[in-house]
LUMBA-675751 format. One record per atom (N, C-alpha, C): residue number from 1; atom name; x, y, z. Coordinates in steps of 0.2 Angstrom, whole numbers, padded with zeros to 4 digits, always signed. Each point is the difference from the previous one (the first is absolute). Last residue first. Layout:
LUMBA-675751
{semar->NUM lumse->CA px->X py->Y pz->Z};
...
This chain:
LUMBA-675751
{semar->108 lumse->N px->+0132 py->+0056 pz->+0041};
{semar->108 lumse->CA px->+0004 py->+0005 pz->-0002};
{semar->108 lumse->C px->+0007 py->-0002 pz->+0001};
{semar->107 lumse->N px->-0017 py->-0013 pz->+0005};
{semar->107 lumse->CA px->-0002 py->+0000 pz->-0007};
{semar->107 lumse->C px->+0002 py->+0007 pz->-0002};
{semar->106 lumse->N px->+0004 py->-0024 pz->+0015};
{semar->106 lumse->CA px->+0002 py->+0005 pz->+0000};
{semar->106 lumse->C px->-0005 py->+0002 pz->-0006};
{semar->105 lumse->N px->-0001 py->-0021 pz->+0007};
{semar->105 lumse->CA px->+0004 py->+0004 pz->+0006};
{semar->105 lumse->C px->-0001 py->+0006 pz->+0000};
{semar->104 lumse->N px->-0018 py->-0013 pz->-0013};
{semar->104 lumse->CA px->+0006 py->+0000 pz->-0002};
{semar->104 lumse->C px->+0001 py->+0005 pz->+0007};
{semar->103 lumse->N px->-0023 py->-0013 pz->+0000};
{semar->103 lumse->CA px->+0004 py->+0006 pz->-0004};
{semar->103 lumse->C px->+0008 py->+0000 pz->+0004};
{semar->102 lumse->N px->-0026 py->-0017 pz->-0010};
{semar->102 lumse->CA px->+0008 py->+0001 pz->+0004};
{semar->102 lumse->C px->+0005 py->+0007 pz->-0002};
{semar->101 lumse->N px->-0030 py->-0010 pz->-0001};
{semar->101 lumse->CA px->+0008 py->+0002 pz->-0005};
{semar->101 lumse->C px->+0005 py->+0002 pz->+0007};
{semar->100 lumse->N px->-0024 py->-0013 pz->-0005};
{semar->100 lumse->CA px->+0004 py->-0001 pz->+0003};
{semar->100 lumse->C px->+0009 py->+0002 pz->-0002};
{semar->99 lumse->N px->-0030 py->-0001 pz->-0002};
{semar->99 lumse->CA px->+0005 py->-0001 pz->-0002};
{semar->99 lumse->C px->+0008 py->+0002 pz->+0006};
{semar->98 lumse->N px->-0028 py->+0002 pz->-0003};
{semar->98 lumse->CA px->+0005 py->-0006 pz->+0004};
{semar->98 lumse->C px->+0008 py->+0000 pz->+0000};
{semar->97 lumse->N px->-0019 py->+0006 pz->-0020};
{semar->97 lumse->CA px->+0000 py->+0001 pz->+0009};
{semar->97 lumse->C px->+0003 py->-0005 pz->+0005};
{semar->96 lumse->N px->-0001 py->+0003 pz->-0026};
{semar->96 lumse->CA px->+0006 py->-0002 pz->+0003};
{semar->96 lumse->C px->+0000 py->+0002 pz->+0009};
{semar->95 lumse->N px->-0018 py->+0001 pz->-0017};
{semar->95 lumse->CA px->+0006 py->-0005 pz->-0001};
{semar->95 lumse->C px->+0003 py->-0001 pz->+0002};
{semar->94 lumse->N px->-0017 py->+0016 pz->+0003};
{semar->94 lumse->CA px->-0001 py->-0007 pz->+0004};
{semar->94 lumse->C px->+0006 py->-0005 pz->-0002};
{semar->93 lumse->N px->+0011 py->+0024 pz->-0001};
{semar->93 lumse->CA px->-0009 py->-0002 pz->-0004};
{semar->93 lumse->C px->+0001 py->-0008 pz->+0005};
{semar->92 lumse->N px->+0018 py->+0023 pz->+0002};
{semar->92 lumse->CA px->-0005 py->-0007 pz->+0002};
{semar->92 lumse->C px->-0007 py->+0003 pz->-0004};
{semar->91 lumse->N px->+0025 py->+0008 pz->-0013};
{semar->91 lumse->CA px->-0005 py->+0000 pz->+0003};
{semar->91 lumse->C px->-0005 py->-0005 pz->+0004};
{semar->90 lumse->N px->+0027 py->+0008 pz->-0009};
{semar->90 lumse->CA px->-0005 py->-0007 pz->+0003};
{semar->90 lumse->C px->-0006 py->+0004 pz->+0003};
{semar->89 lumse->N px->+0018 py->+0015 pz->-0004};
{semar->89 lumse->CA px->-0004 py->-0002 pz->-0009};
{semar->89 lumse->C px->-0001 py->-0008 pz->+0004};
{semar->88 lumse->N px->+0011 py->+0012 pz->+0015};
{semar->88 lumse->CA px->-0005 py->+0005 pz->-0001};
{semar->88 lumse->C px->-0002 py->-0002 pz->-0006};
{semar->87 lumse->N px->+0018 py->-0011 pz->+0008};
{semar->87 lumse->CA px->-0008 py->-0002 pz->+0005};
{semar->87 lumse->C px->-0006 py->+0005 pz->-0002};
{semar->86 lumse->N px->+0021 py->-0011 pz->-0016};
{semar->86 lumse->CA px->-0001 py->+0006 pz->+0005};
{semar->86 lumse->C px->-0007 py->+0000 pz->+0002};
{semar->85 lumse->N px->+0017 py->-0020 pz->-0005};
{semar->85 lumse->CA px->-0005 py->+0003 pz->-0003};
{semar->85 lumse->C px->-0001 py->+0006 pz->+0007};
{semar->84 lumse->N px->+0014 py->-0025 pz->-0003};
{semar->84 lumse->CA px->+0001 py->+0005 pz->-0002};
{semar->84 lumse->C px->-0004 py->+0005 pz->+0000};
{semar->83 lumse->N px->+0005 py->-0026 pz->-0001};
{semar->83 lumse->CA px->-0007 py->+0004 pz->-0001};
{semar->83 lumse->C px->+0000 py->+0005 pz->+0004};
{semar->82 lumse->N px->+0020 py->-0010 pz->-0004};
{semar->82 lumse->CA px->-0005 py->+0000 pz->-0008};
{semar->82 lumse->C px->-0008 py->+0002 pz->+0004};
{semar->81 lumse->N px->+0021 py->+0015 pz->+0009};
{semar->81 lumse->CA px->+0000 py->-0009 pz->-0001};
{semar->81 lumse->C px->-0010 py->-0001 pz->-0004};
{semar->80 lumse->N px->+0022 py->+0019 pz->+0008};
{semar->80 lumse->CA px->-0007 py->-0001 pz->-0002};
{semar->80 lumse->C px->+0000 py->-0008 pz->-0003};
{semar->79 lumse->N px->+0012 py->+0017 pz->+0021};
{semar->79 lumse->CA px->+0001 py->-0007 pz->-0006};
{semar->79 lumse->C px->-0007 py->+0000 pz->-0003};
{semar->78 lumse->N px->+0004 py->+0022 pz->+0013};
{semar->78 lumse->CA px->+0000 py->-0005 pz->+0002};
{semar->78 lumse->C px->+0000 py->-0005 pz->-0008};
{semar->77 lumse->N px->-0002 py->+0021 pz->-0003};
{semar->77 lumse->CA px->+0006 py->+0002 pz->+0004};
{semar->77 lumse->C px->+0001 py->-0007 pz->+0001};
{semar->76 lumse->N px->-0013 py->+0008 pz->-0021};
{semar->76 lumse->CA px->-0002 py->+0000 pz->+0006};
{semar->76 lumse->C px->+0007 py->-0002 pz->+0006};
{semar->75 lumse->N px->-0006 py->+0004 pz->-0026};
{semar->75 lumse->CA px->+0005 py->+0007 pz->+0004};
{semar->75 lumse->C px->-0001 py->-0002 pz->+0008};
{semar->74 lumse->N px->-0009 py->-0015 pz->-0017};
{semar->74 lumse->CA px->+0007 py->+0001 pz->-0002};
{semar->74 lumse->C px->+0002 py->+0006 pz->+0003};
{semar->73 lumse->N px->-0022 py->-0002 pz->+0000};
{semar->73 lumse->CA px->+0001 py->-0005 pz->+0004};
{semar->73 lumse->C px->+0010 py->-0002 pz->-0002};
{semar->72 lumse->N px->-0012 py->+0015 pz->-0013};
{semar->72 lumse->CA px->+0001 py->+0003 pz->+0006};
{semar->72 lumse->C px->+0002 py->-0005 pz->+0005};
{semar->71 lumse->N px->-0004 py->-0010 pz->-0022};
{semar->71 lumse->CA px->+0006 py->+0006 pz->+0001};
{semar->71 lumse->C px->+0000 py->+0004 pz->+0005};
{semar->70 lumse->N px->-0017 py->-0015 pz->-0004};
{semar->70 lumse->CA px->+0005 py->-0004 pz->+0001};
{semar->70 lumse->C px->+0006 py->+0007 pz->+0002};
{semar->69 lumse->N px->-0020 py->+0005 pz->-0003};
{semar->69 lumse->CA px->+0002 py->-0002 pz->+0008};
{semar->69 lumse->C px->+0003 py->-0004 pz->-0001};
{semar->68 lumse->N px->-0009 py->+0008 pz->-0019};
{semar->68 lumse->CA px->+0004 py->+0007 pz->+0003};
{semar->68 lumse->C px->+0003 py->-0003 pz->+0007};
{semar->67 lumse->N px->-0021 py->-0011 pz->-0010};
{semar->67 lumse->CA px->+0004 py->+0004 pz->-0005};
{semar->67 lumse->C px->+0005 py->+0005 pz->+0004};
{semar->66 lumse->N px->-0012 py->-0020 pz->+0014};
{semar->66 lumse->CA px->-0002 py->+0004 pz->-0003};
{semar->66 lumse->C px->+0006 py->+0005 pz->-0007};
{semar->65 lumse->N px->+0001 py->-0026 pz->+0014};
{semar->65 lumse->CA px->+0001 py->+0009 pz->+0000};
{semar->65 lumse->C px->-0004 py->+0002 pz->-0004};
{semar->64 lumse->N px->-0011 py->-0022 pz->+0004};
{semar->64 lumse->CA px->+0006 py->+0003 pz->-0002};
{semar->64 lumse->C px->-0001 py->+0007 pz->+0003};
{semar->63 lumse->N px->-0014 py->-0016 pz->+0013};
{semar->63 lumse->CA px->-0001 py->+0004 pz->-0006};
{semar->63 lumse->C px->+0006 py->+0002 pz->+0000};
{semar->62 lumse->N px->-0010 py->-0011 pz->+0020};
{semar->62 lumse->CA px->+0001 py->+0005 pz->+0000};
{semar->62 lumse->C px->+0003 py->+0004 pz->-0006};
{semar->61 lumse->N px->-0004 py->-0024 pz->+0003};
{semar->61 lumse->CA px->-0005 py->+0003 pz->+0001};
{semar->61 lumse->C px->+0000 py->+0010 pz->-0001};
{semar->60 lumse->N px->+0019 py->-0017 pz->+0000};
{semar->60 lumse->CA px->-0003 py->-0001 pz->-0006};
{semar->60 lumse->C px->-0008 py->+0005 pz->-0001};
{semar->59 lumse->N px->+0015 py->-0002 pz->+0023};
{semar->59 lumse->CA px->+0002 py->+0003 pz->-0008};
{semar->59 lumse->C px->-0002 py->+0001 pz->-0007};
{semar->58 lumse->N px->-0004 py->-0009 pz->+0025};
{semar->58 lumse->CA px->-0005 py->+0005 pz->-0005};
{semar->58 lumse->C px->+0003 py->+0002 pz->-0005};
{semar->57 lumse->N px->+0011 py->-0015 pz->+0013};
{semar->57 lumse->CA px->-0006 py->-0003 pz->-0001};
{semar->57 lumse->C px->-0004 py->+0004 pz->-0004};
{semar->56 lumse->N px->+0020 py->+0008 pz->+0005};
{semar->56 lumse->CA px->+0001 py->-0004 pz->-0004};
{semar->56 lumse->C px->-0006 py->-0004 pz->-0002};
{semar->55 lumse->N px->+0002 py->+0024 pz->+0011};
{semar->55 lumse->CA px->+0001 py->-0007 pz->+0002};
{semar->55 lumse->C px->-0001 py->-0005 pz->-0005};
{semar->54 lumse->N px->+0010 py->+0024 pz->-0004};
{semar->54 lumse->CA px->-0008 py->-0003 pz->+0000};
{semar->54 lumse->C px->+0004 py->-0007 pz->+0002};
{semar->53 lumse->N px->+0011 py->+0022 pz->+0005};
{semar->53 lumse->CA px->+0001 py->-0006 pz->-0002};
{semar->53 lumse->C px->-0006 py->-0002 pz->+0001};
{semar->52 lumse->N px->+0007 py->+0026 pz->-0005};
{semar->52 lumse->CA px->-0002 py->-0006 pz->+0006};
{semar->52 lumse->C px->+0000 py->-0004 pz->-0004};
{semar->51 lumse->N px->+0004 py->+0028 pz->-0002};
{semar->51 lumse->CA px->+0001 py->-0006 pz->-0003};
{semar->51 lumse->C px->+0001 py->-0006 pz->+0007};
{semar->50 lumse->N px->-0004 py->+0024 pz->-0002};
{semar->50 lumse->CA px->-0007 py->-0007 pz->+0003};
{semar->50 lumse->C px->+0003 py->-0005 pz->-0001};
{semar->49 lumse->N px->+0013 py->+0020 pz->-0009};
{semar->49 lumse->CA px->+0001 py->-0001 pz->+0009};
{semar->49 lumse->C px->-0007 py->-0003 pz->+0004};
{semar->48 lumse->N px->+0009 py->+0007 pz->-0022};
{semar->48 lumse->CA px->+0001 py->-0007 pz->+0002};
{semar->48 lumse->C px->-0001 py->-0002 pz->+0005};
{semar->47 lumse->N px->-0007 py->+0021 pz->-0019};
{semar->47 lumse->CA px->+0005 py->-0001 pz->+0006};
{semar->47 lumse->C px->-0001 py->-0008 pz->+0002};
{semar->46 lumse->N px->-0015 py->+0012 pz->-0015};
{semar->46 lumse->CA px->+0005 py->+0004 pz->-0001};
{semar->46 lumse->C px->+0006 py->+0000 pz->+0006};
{semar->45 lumse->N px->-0024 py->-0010 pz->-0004};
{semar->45 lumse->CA px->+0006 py->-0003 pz->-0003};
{semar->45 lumse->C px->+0004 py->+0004 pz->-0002};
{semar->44 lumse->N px->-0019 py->+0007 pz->+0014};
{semar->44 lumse->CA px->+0002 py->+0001 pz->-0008};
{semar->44 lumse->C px->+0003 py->-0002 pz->-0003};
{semar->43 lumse->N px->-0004 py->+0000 pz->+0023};
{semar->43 lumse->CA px->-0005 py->-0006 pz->-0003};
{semar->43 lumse->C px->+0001 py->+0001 pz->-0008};
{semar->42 lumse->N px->+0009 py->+0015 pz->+0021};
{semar->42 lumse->CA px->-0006 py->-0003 pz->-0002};
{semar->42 lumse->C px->-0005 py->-0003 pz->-0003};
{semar->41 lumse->N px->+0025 py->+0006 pz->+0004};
{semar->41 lumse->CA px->-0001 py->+0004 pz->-0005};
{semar->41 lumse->C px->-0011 py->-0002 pz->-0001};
{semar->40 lumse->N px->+0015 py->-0010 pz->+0016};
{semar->40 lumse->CA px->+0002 py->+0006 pz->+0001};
{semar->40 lumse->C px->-0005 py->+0004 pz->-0007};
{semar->39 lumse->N px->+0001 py->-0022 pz->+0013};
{semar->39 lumse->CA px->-0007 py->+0002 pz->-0005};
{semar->39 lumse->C px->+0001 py->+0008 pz->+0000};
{semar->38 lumse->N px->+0008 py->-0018 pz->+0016};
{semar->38 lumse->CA px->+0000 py->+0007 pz->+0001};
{semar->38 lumse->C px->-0004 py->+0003 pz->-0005};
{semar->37 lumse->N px->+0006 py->-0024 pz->+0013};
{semar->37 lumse->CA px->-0007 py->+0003 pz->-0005};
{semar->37 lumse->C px->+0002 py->+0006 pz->+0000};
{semar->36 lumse->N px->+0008 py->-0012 pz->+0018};
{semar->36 lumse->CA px->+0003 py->-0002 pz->-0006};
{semar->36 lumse->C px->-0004 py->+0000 pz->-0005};
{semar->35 lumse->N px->-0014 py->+0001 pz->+0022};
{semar->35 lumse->CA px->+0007 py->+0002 pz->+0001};
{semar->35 lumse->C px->+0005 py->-0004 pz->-0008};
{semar->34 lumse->N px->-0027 py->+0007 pz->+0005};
{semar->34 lumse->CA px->+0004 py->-0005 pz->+0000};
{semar->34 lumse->C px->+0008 py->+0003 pz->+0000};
{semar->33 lumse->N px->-0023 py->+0010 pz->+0003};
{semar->33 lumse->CA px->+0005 py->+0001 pz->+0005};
{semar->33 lumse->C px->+0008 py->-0007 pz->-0002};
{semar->32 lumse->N px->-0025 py->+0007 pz->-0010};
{semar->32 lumse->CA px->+0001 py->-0006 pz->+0005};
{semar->32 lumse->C px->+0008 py->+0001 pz->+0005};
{semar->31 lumse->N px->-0004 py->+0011 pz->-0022};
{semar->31 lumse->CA px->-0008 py->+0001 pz->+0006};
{semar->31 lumse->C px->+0002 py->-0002 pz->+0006};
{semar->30 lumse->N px->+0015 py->-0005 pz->-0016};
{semar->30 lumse->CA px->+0001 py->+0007 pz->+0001};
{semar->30 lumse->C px->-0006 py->+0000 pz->+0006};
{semar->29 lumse->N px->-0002 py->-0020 pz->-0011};
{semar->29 lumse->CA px->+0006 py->+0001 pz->+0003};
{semar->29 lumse->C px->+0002 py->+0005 pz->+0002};
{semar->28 lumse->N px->-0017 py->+0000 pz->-0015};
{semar->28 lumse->CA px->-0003 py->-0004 pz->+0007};
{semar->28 lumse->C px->+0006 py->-0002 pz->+0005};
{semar->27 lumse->N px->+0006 py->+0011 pz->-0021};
{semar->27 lumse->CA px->-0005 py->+0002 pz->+0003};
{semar->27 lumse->C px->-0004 py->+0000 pz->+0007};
{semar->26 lumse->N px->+0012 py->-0015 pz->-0015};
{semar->26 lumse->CA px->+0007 py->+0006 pz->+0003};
{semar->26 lumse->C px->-0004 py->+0004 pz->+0004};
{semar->25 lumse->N px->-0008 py->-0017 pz->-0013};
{semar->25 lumse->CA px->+0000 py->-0003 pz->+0005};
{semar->25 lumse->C px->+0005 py->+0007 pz->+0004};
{semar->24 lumse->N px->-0021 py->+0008 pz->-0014};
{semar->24 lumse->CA px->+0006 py->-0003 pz->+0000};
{semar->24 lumse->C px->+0003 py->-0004 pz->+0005};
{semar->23 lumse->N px->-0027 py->+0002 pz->-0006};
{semar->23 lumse->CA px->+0008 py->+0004 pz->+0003};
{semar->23 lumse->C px->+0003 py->-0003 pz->-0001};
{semar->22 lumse->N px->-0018 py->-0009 pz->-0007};
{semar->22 lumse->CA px->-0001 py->+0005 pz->-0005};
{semar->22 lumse->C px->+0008 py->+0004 pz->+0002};
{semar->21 lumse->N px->-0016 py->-0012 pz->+0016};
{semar->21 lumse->CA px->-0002 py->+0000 pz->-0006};
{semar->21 lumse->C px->+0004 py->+0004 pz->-0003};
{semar->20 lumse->N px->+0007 py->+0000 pz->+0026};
{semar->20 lumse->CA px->-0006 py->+0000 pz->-0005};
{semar->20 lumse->C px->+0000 py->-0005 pz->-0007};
{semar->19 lumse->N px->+0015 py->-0004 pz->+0023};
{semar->19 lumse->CA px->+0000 py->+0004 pz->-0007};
{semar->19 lumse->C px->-0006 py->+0000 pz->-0002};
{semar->18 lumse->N px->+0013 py->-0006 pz->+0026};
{semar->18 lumse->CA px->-0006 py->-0002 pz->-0004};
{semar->18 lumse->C px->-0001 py->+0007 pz->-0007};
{semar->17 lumse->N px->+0019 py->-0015 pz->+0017};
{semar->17 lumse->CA px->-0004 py->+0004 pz->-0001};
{semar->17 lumse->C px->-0004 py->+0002 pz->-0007};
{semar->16 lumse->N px->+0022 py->-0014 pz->+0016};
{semar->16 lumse->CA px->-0008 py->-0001 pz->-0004};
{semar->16 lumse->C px->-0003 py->+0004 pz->+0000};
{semar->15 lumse->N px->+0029 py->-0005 pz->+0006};
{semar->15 lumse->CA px->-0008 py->+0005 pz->+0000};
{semar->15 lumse->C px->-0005 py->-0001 pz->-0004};
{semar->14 lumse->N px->+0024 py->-0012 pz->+0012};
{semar->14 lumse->CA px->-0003 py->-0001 pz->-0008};
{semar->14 lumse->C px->-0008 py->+0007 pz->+0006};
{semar->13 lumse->N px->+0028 py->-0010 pz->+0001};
{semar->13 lumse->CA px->-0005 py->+0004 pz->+0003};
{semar->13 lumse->C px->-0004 py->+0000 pz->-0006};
{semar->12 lumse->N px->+0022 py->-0007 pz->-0005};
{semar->12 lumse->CA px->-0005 py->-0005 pz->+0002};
{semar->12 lumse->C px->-0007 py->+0003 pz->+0003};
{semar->11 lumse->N px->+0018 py->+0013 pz->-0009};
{semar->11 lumse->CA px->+0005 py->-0003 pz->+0009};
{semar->11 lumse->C px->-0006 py->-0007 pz->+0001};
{semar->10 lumse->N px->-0004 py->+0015 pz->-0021};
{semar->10 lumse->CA px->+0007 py->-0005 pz->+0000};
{semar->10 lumse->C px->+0003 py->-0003 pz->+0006};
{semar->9 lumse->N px->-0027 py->+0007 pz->-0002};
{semar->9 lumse->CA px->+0006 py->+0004 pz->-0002};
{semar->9 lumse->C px->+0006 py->-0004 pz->+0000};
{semar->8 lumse->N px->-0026 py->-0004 pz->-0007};
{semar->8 lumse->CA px->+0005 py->-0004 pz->+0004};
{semar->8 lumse->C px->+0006 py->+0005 pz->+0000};
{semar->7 lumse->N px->-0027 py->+0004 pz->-0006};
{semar->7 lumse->CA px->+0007 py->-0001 pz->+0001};
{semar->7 lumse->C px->+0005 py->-0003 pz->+0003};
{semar->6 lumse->N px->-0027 py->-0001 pz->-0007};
{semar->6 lumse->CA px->+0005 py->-0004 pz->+0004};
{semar->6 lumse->C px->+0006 py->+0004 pz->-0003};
{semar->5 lumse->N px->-0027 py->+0004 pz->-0007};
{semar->5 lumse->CA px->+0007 py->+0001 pz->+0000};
{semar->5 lumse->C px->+0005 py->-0002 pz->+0005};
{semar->4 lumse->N px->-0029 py->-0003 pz->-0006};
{semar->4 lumse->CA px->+0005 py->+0003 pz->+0005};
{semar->4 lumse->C px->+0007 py->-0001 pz->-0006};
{semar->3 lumse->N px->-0027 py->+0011 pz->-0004};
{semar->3 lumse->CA px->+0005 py->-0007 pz->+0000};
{semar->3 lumse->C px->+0007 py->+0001 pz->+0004};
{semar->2 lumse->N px->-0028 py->+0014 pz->+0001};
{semar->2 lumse->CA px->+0006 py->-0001 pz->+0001};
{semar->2 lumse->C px->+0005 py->-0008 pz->-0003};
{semar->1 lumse->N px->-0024 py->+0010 pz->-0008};
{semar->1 lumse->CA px->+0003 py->-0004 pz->+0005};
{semar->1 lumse->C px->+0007 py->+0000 pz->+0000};
């Protein structure tokens, strides 16, 4: 069964749409046509271009960086701020259905 995702982009405009089990939140944002999601390098944490802002609410729910996302998240264009993270290493599971990430002006 489908969970959803809310975007919010930087102008406030916000897109829900719906992730699997298991996809990435970069993923369901490519799919879905979300605008400020490039996911240039496809999810290999080999570029910064998903990095997004987890809402503060789900912060805690949506799980540290993973090994190496500090450091990529150090080449990202936009301000990184403390909850920081690349959309391609957030996976939906029930825990976080719903959730609520915010994306940055720019990502080049």
């Amino acid at each position: 069964m489908p969970m959803k995702v809310t975007f919010v982009a930087a102008d406030g405009a916000s897109t829900l749409v719906e992730a699997d089990e298991g996809e990435s939140l970069m993923q369901a944002a490519i799919s879905n046509d979300v605008d400020g999601i490039l996911g240039e390098c496809g999810g290999s944490m080999m570029c910064a271009t998903c990095h997004c802002y987890v809402d503060e609410a789900w912060a805690g729910r949506a799980g540290p960086p993973v090994d190496g996302e500090d450091d990529m998240l150090e080449c990202a264009t936009a301000e990184r701020r403390a909850t920081s993270r690349l959309s391609c290493q957030i996976r939906m599971s029930a825990g976080i259905d719903g959730i609520v990430i915010h994306l940055p002006e720019t990502q080049v």
